[in-house]
BAMAR-388251 format. One record per residue (C-alpha): chain; residue in one letter; x, y, z; residue number from 1. Coordinates in Angstrom, 3 decimals. Layout:
REM residues N
[A,A,[X,Y,Z],NUM],
...
This chain:
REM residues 143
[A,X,[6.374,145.725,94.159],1],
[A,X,[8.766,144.023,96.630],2],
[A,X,[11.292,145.942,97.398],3],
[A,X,[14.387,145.218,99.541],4],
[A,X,[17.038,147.551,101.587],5],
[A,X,[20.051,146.580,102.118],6],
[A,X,[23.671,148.493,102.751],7],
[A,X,[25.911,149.865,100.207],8],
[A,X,[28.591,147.789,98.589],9],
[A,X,[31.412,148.935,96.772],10],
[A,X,[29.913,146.492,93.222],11],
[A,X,[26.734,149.277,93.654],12],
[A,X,[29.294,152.722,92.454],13],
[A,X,[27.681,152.469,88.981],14],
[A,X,[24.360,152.021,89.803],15],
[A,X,[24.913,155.011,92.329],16],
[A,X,[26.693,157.188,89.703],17],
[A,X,[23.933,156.789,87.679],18],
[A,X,[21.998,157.834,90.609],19],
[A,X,[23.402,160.477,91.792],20],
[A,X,[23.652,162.218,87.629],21],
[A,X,[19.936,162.790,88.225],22],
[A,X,[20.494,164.372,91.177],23],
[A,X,[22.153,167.145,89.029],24],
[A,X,[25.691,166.003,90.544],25],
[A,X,[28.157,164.523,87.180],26],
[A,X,[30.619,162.910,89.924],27],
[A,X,[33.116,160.428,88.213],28],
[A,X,[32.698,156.887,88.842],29],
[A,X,[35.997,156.716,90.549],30],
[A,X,[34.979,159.604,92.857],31],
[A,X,[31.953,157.370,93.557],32],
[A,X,[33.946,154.511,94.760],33],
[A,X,[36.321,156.356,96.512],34],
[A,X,[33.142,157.892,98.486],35],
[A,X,[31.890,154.682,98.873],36],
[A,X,[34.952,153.187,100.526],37],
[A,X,[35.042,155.787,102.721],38],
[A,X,[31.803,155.326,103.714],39],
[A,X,[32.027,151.708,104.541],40],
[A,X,[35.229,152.492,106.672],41],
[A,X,[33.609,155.205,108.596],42],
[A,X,[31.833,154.075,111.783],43],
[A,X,[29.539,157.683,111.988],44],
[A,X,[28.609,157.559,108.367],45],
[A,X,[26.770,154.862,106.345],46],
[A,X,[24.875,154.442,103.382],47],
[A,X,[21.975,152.428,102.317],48],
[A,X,[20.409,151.312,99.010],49],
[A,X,[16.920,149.945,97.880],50],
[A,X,[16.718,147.247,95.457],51],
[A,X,[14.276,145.636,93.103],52],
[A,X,[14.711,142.678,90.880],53],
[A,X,[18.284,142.837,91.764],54],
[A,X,[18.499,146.788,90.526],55],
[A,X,[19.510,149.435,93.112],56],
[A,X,[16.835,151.835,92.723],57],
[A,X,[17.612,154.190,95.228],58],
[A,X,[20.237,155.073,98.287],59],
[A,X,[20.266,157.275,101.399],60],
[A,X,[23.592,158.144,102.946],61],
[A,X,[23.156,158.973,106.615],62],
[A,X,[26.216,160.185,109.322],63],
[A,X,[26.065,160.758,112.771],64],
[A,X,[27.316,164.258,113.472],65],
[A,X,[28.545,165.874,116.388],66],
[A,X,[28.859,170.070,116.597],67],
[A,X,[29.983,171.772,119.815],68],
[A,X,[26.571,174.443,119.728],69],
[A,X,[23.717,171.005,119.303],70],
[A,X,[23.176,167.635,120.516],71],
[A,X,[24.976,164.905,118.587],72],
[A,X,[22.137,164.279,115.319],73],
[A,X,[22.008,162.202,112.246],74],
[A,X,[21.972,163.661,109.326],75],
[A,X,[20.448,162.704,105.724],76],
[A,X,[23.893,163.274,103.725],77],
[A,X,[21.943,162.154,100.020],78],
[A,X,[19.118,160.530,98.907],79],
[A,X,[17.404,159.686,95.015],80],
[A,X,[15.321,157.419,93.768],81],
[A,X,[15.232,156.402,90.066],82],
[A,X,[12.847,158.775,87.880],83],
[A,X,[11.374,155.672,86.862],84],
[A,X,[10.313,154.620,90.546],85],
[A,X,[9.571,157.560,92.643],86],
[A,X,[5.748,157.671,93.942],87],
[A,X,[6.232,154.253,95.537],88],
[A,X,[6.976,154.620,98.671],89],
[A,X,[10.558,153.818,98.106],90],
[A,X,[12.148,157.310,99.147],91],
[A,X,[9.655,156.922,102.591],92],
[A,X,[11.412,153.234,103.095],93],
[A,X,[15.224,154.395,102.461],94],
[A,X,[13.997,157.498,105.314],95],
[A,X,[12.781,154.745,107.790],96],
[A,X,[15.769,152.925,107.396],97],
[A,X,[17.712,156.011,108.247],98],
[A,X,[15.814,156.696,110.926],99],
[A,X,[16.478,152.865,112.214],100],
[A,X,[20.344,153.555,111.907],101],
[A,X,[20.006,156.832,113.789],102],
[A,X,[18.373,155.102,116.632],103],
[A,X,[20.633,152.399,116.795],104],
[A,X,[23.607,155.036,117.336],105],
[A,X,[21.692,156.387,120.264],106],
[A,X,[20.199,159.632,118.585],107],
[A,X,[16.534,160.659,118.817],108],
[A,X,[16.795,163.513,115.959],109],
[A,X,[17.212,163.431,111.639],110],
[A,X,[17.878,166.011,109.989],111],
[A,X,[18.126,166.782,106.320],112],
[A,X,[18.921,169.636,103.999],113],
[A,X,[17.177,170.031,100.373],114],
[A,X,[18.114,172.708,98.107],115],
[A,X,[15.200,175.794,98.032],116],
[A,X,[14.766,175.329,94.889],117],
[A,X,[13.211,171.476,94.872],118],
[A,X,[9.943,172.413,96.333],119],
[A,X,[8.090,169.398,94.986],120],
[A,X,[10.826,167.460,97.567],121],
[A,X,[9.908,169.823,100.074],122],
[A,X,[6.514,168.663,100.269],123],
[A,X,[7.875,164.951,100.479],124],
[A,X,[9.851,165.813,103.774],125],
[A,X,[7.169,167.598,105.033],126],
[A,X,[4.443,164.889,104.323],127],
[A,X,[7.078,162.697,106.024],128],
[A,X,[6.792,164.521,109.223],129],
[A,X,[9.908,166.452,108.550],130],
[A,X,[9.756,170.458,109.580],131],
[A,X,[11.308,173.424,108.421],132],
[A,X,[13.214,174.918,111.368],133],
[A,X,[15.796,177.371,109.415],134],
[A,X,[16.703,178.020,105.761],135],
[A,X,[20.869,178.840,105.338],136],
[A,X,[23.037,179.697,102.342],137],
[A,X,[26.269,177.778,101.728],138],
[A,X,[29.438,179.374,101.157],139],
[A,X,[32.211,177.754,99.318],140],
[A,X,[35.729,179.229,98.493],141],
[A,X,[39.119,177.368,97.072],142],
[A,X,[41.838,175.719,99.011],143],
């Protein structure tokens, strides 16, 4: 299976809405493009897709982040691969090339955050070299 990585483009919002649905996350398309734009005009946040026989199969969206209490990090903002693909070594691929953007803006650390309640992705991170070093709950109000 050849697979290719390459970085988002705006033509790639349906393919990426599709994506992103099973995820669990029913974002309009036009929500998805606006994303994407933003994205693409951001110079601490990028996105990446993997593609096979011209099909995006999978993305990652990575940003460089910056907190007053840590060291500037990168951070996994997003990533799925297609039901259909997953056990291929595509998700470990889309990671790597994460890891290559993260390097390239000077950072030596990747981060991630995965809901508690997909442990089967848990083991992937952790089989990945990936370890647990806090758990959190998010708080969200109105504005």
């Amino acid at each position: 299976m050849e697979i290719s990585t390459r970085r988002i483009s705006k033509n790639d919002a349906e393919s990426i809405t599709d994506l992103t649905r099973q995820l669990g996350y029913a974002l309009p398309f036009e929500q998805v493009v606006e994303n994407i734009n933003i994205v693409l005009q951001n110079k601490d946040h990028d996105a990446f897709v993997a593609v096979y026989n011209n099909r995006v199969i999978g993305w990652v969206g990575v940003k460089h982040a910056f907190q007053i209490e840590s060291a500037p990090f990168c951070e996994i903002h997003g990533l799925v691969v297609d039901d259909e693909y997953r056990n291929h070594g595509i998700g470990k691929l889309l990671i790597e090339k994460a890891k290559q953007w993260g390097k390239e803006k000077g950072n030596n650390k990747l981060r991630l955050r995965c809901n508690v309640t997909r442990t089967e992705t848990h083991l992937f991170y952790q089989h990945l070299g990936f370890k647990e070093t806090k758990q959190q709950k998010v708080f969200e109000t109105e504005i």
